[in-house]
N, CA, C and O of each residue as an XYZ file, in Angstrom:
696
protein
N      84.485     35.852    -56.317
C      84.342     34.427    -56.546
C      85.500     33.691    -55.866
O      86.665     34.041    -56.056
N      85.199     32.769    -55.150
C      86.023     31.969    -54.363
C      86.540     30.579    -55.281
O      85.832     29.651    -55.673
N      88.398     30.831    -55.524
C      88.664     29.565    -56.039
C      87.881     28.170    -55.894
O      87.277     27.570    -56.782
N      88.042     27.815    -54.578
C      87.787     26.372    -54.142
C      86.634     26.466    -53.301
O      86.738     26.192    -52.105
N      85.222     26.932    -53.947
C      84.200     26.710    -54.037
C      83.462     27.416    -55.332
O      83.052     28.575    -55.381
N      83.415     26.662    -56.112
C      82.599     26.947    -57.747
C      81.708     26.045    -57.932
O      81.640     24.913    -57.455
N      80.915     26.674    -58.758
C      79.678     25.674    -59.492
C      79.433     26.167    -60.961
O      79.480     27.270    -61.504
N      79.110     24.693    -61.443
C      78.709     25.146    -63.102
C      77.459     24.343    -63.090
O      76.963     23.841    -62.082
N      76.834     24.240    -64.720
C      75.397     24.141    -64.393
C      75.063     22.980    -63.991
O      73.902     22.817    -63.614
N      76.043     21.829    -63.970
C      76.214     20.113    -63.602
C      77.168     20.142    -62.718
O      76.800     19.600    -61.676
N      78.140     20.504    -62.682
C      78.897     20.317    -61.499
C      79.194     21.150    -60.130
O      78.626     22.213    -59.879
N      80.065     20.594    -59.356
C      80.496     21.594    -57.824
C      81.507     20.945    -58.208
O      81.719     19.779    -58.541
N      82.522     22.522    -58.047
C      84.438     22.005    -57.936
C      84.251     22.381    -55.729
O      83.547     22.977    -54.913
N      85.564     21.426    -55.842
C      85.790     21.887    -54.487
C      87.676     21.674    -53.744
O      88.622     21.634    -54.531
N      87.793     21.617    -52.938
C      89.064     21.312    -52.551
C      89.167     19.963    -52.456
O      88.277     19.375    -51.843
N      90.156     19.279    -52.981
C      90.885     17.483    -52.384
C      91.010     17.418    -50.911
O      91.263     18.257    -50.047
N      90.791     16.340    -50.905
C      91.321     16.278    -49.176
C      91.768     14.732    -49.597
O      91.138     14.111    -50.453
N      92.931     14.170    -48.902
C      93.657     12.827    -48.733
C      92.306     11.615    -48.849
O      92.473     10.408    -49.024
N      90.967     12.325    -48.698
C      90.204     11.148    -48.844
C      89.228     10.632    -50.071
O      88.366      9.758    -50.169
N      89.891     11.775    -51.099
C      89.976     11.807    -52.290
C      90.559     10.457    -53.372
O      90.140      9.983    -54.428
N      91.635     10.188    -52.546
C      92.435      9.691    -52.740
C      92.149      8.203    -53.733
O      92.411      7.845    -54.881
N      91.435      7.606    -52.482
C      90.694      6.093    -53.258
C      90.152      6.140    -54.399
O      90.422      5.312    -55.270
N      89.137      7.309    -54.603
C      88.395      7.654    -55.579
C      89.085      8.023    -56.832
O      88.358      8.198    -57.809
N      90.425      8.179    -56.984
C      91.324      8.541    -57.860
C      92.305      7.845    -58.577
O      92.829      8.131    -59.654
N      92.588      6.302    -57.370
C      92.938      5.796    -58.295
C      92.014      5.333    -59.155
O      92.693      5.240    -60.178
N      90.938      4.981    -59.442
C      90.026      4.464    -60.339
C      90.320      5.508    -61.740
O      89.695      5.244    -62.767
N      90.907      6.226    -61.735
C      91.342      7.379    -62.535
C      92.759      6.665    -64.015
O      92.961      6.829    -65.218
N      93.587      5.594    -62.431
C      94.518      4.775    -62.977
C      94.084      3.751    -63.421
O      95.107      3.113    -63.670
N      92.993      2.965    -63.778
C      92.145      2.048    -63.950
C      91.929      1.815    -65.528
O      90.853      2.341    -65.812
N      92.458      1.296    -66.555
C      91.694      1.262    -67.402
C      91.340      2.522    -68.787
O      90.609      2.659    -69.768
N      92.431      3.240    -68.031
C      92.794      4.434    -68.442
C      93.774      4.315    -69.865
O      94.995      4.186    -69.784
N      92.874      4.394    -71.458
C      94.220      4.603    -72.595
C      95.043      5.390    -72.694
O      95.936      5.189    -73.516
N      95.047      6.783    -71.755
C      94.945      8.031    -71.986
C      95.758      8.327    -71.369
O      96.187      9.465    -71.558
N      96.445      7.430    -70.249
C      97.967      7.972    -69.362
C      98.726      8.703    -69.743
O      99.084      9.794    -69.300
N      99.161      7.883    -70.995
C     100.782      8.400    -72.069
C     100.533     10.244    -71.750
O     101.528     10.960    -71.631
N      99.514     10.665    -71.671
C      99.346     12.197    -72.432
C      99.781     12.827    -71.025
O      99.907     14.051    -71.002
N     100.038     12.055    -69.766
C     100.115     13.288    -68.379
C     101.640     13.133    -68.162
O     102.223     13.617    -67.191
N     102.359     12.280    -69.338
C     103.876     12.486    -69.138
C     104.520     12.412    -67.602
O     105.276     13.264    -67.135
N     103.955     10.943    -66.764
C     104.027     10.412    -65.835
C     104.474      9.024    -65.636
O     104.261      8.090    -66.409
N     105.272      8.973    -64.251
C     106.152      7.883    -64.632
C     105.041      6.734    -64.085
O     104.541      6.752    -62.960
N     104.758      5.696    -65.168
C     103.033      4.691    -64.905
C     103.911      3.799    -64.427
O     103.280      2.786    -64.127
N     104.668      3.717    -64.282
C     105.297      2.262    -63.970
C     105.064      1.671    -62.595
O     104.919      0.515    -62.197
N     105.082      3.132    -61.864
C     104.468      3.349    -60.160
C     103.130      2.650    -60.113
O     102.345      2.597    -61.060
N     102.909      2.004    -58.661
C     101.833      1.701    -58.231
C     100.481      2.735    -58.913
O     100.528      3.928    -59.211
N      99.376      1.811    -59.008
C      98.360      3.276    -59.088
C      98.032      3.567    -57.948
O      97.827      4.765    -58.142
N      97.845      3.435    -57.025
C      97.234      3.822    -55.628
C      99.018      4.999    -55.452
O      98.827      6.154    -55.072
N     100.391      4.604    -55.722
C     101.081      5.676    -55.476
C     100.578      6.717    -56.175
O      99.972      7.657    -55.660
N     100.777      6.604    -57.189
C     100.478      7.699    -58.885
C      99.107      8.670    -57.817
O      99.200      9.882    -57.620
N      98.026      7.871    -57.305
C      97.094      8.905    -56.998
C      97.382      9.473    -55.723
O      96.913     10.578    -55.451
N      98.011      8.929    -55.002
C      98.427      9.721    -53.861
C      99.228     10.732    -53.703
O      99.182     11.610    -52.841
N     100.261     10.529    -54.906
C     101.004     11.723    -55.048
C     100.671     12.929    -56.067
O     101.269     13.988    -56.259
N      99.395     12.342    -56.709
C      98.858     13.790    -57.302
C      97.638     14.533    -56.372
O      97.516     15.725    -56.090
N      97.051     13.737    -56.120
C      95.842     14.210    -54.725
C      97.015     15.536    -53.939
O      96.621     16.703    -53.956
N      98.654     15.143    -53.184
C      99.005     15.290    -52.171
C     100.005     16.741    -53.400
O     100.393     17.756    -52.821
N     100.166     16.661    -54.325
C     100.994     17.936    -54.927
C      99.935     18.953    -55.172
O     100.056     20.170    -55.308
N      98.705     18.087    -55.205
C      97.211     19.561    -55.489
C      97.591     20.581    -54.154
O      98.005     21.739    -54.207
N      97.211     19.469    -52.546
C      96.864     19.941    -51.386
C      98.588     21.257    -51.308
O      98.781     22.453    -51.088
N      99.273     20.250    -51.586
C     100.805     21.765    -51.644
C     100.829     23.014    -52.608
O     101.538     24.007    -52.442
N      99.793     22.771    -53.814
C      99.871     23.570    -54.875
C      98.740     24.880    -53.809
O      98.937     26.091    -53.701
N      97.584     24.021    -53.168
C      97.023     25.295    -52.684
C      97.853     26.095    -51.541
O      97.610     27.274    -51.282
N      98.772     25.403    -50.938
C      99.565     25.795    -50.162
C     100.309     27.235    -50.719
O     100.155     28.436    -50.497
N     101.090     26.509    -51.461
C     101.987     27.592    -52.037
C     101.713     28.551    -53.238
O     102.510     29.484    -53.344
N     100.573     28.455    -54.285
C     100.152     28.929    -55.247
C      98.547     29.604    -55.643
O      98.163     30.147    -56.679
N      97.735     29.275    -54.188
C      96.340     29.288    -54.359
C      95.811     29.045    -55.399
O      95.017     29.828    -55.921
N      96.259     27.517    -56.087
C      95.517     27.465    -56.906
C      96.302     25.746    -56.727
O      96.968     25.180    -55.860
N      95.659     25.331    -58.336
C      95.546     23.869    -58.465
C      94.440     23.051    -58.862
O      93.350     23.544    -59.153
N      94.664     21.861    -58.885
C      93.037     20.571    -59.142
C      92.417     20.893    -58.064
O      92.918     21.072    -56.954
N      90.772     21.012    -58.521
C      90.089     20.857    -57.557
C      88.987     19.573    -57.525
O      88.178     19.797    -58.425
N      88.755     18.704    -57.047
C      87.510     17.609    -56.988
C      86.414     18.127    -57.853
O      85.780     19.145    -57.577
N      86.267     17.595    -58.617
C      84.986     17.862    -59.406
C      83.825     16.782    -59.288
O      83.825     15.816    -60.051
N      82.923     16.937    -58.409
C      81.468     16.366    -58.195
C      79.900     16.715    -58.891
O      79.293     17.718    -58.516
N      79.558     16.169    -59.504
C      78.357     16.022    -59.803
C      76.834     16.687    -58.994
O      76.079     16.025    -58.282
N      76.730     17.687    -59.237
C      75.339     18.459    -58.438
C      74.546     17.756    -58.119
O      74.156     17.959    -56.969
N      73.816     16.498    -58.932
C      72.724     16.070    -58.853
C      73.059     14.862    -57.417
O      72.223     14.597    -56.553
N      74.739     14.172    -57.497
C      74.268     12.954    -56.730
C      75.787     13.337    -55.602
O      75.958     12.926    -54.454
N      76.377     13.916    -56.129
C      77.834     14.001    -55.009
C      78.779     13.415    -55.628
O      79.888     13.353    -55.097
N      78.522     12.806    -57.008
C      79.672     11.794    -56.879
C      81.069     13.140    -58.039
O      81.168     14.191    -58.672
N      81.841     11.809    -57.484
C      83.103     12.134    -57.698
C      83.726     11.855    -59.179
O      84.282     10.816    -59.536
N      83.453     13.284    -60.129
C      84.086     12.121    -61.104
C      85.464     12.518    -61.889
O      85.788     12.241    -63.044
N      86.195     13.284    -60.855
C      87.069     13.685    -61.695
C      88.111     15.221    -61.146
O      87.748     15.549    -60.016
N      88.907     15.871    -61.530
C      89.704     17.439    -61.093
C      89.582     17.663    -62.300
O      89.602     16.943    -63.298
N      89.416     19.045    -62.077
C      90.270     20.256    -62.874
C      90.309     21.518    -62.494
O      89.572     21.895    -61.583
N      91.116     22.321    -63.086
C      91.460     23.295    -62.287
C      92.639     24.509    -62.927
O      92.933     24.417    -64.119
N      93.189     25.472    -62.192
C      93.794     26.064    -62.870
C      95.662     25.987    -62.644
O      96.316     26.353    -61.668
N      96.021     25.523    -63.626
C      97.672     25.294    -62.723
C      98.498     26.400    -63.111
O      98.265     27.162    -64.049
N      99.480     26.441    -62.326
C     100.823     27.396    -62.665
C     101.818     26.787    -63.434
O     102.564     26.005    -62.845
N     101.953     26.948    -64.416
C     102.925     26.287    -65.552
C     104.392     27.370    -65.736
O     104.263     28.591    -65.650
N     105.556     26.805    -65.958
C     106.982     27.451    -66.488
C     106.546     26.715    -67.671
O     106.191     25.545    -67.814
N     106.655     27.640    -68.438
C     106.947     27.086    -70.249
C     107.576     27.722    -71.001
O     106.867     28.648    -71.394
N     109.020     27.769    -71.657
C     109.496     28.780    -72.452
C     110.199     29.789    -71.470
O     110.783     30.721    -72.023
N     110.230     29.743    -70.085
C     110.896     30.758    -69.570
C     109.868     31.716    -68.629
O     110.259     32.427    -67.703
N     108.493     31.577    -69.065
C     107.385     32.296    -68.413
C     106.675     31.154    -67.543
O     106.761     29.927    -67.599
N     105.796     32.183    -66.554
C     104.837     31.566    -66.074
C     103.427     31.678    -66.600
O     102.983     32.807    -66.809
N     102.824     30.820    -66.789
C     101.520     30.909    -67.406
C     100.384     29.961    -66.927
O     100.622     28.770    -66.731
N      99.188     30.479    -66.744
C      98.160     29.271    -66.195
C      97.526     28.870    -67.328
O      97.008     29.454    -68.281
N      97.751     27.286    -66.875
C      96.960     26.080    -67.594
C      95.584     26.105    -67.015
O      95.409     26.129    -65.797
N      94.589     26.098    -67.894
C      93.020     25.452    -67.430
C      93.251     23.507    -67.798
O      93.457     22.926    -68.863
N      93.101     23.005    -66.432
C      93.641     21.706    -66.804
C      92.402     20.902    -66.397
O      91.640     21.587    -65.714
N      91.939     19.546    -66.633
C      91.080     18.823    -66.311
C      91.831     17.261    -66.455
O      92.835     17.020    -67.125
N      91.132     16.397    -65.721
C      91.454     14.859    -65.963
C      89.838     14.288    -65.303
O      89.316     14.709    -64.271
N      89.251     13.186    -66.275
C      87.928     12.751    -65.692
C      88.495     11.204    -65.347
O      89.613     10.755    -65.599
N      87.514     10.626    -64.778
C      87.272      8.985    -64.703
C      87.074      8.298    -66.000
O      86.188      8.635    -66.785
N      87.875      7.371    -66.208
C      87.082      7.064    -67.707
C      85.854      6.944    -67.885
O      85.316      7.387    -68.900
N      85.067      6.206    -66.749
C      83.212      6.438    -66.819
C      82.867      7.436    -67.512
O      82.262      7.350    -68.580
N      83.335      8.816    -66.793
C      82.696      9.692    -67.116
C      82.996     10.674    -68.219
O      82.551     11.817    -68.326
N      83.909      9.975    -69.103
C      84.059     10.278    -70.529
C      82.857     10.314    -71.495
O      81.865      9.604    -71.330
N      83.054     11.458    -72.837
C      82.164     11.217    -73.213
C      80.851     11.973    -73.043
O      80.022     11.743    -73.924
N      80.486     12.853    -72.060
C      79.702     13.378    -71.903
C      79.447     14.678    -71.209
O      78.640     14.928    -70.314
N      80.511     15.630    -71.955
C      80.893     16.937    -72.047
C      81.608     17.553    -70.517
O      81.972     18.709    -70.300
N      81.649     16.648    -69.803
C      82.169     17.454    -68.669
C      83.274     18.176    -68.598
O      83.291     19.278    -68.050
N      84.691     17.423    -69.348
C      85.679     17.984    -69.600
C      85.289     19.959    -70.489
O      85.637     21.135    -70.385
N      84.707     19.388    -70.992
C      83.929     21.249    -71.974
C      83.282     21.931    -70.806
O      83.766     23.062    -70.751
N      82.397     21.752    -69.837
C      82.033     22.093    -68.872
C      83.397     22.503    -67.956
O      83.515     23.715    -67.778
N      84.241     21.811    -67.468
C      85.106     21.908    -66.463
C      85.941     23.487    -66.723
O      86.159     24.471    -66.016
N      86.342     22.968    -68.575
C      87.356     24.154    -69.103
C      86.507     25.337    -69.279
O      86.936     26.342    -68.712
N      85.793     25.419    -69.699
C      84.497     26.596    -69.333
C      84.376     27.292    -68.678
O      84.224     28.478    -68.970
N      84.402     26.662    -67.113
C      84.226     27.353    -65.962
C      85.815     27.567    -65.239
O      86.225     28.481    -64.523
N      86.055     27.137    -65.416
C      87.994     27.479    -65.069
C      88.557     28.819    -66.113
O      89.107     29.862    -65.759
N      88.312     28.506    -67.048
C      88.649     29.673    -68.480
C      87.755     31.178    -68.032
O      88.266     32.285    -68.207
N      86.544     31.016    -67.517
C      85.822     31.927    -66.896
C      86.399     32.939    -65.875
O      86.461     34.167    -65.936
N      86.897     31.869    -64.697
C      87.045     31.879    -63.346
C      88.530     32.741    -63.343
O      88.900     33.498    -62.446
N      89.397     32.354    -64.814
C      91.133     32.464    -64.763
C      91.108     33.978    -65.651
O      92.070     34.743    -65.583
N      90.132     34.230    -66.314
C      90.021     35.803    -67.189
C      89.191     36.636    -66.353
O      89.006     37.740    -66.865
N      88.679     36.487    -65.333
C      88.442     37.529    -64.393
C      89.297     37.554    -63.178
O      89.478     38.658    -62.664
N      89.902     36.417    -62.590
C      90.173     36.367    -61.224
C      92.231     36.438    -61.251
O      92.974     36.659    -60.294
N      92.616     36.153    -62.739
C      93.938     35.655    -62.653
C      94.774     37.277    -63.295
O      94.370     38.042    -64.170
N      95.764     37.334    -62.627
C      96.735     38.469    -63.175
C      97.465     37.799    -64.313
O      98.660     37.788    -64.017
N      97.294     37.330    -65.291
C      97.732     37.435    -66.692
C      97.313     37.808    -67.827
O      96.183     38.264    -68.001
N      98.461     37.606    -69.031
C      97.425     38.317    -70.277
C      96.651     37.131    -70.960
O      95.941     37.343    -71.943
N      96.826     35.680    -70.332
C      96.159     34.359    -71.376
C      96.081     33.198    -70.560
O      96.389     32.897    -69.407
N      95.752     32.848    -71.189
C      95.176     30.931    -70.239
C      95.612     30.333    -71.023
O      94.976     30.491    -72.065
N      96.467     29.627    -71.133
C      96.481     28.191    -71.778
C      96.254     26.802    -71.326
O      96.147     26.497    -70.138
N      96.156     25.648    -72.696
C      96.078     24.259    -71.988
C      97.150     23.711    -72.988
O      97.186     23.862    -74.209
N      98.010     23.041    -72.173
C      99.042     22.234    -72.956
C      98.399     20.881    -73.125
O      98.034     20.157    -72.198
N      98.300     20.615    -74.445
C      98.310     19.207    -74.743
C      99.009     18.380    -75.698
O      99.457     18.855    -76.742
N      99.092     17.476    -75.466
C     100.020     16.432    -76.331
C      99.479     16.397    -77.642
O      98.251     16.456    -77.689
N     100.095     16.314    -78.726
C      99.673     16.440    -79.894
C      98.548     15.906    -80.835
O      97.740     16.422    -81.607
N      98.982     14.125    -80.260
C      97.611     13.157    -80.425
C      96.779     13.085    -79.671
O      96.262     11.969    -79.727
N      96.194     13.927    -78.703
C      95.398     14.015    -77.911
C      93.971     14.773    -78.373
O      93.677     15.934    -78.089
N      93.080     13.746    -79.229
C      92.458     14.485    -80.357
C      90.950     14.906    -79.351
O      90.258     15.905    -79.549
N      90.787     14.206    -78.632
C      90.014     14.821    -77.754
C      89.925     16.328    -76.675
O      88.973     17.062    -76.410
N      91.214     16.350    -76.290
C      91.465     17.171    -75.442
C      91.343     18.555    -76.571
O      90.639     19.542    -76.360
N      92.287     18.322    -77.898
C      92.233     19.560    -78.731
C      90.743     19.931    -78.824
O      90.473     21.132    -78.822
N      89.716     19.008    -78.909
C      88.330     19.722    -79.492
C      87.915     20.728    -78.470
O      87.521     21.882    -78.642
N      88.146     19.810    -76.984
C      87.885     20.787    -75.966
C      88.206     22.170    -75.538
O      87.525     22.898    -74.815
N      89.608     22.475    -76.222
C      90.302     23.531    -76.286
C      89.840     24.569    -77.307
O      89.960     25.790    -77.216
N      89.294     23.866    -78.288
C      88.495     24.900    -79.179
C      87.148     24.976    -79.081
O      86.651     25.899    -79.727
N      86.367     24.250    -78.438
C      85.151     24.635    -77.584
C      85.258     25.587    -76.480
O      84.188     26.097    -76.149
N      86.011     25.845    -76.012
C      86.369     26.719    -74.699
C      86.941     28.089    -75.034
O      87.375     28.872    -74.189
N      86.893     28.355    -76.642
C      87.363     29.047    -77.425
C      89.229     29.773    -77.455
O      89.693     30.913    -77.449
N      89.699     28.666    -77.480
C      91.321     28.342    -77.509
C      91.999     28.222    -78.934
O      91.873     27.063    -79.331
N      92.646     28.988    -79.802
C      93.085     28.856    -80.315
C      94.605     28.500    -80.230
O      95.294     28.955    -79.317
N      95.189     27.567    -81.327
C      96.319     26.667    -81.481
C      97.588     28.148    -81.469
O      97.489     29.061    -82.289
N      98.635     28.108    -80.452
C      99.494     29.130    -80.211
C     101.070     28.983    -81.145
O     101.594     29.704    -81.995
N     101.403     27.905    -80.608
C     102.513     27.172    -80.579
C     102.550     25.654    -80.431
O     101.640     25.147    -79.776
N     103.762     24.635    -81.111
C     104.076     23.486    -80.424
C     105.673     23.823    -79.728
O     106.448     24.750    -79.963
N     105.797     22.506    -78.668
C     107.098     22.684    -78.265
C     106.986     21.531    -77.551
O     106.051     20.730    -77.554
N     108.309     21.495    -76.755
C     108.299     19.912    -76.200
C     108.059     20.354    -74.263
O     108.534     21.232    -73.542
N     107.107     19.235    -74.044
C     107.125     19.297    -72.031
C     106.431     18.264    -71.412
O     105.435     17.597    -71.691
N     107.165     18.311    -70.569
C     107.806     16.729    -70.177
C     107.403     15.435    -70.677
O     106.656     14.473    -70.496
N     108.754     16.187    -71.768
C     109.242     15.065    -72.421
C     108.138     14.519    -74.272
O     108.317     13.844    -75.285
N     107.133     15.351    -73.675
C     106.060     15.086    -74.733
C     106.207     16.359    -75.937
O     106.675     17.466    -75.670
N     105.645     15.898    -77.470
C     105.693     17.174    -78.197
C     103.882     17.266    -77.799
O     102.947     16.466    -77.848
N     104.052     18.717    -77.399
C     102.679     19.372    -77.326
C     102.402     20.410    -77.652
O     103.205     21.342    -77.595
N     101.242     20.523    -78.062
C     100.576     21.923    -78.778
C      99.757     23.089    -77.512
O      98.969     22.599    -76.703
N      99.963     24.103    -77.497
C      99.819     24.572    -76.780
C      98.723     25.738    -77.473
O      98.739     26.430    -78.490
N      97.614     25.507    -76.129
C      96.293     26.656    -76.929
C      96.220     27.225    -75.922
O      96.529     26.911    -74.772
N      95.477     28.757    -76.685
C      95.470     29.676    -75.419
C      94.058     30.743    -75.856
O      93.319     30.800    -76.839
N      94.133     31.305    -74.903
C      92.865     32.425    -75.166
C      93.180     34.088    -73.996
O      93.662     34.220    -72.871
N      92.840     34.677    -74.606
C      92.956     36.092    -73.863
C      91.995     36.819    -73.913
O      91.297     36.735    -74.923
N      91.495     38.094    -72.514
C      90.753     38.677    -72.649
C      90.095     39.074    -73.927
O      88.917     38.888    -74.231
N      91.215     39.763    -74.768
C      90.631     40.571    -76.004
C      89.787     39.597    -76.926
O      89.016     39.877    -77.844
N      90.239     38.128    -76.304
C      89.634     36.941    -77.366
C      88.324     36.818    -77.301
O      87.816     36.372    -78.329
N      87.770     37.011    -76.627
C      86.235     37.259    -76.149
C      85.266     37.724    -76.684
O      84.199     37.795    -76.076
């Protein structure tokens, strides 16, 4: 299975390219949900998306891995990344199954879809013993998703800058 070409039963992940870009800030748009990516908002949004579009394209560089564009099967469209990241937490390295949608497209399971197929993709394809997703504590959405994806609550601790709860899942969890 090839990282940066996947499909789930609604979506196609694929690689970012810089022309991603436009489509992302709409991401910064209207968005309640900033506080939780422990990012400095104060920045332009058109910066904010250029410099996460442009740390994905280096993450595949140096890590083969990262956000990937997440599009819609039925029409192309664009509604969102996720993907698998390389996290330091505690002293280790560990991969995050991470997602961020459009606010549109809240609401209608994709984020459960996204972590699904990443959580899939990271217990067959990844050399570790667990997957986790760090999330911020009040982030009551993101937690459900984490226990739909069958993630149980590990630990809290603090990163960047946020207190977050950290869920995880392992082969044997299965």
């Amino acid at each position: 299975m090839n990282y940066f070409d996947q499909e789930s039963k609604r979506l196609r992940f694929r690689k970012l390219t810089s022309d991603d870009i436009p489509s992302w800030i709409e991401f910064f748009k209207n968005n309640d949900r900033l506080h939780f990516l422990g990012m400095d908002l104060s920045k332009d949004k058109a910066v904010l998306a250029k410099e996460w579009v442009m740390m994905q394209l280096e993450r595949y560089q140096t890590q083969g891995l990262g956000h990937l564009a997440v599009e819609l099967k039925t029409s192309g469209a664009f509604i969102g990344m996720g993907g698998i990241l390389p996290r330091v937490l505690e002293g280790k390295t560990e991969y995050e199954v991470a997602y961020s949608l459009l606010p549109k497209f809240w609401g209608k399971g994709y984020g459960t879809e996204i972590a699904i197929q990443m959580k899939a993709f990271g217990l067959k394809q990844i050399n570790s013993d667990r997957l986790i997703s760090i999330i911020e504590v009040n982030n009551v959405d993101s937690i459900k998703v984490a226990k739909k994806n069958g993630m149980k609550a590990l630990f809290e601790t603090e990163y960047l800058g946020m207190e977050v709860v950290v869920y995880g899942v392992t082969n044997e969890g299965l």
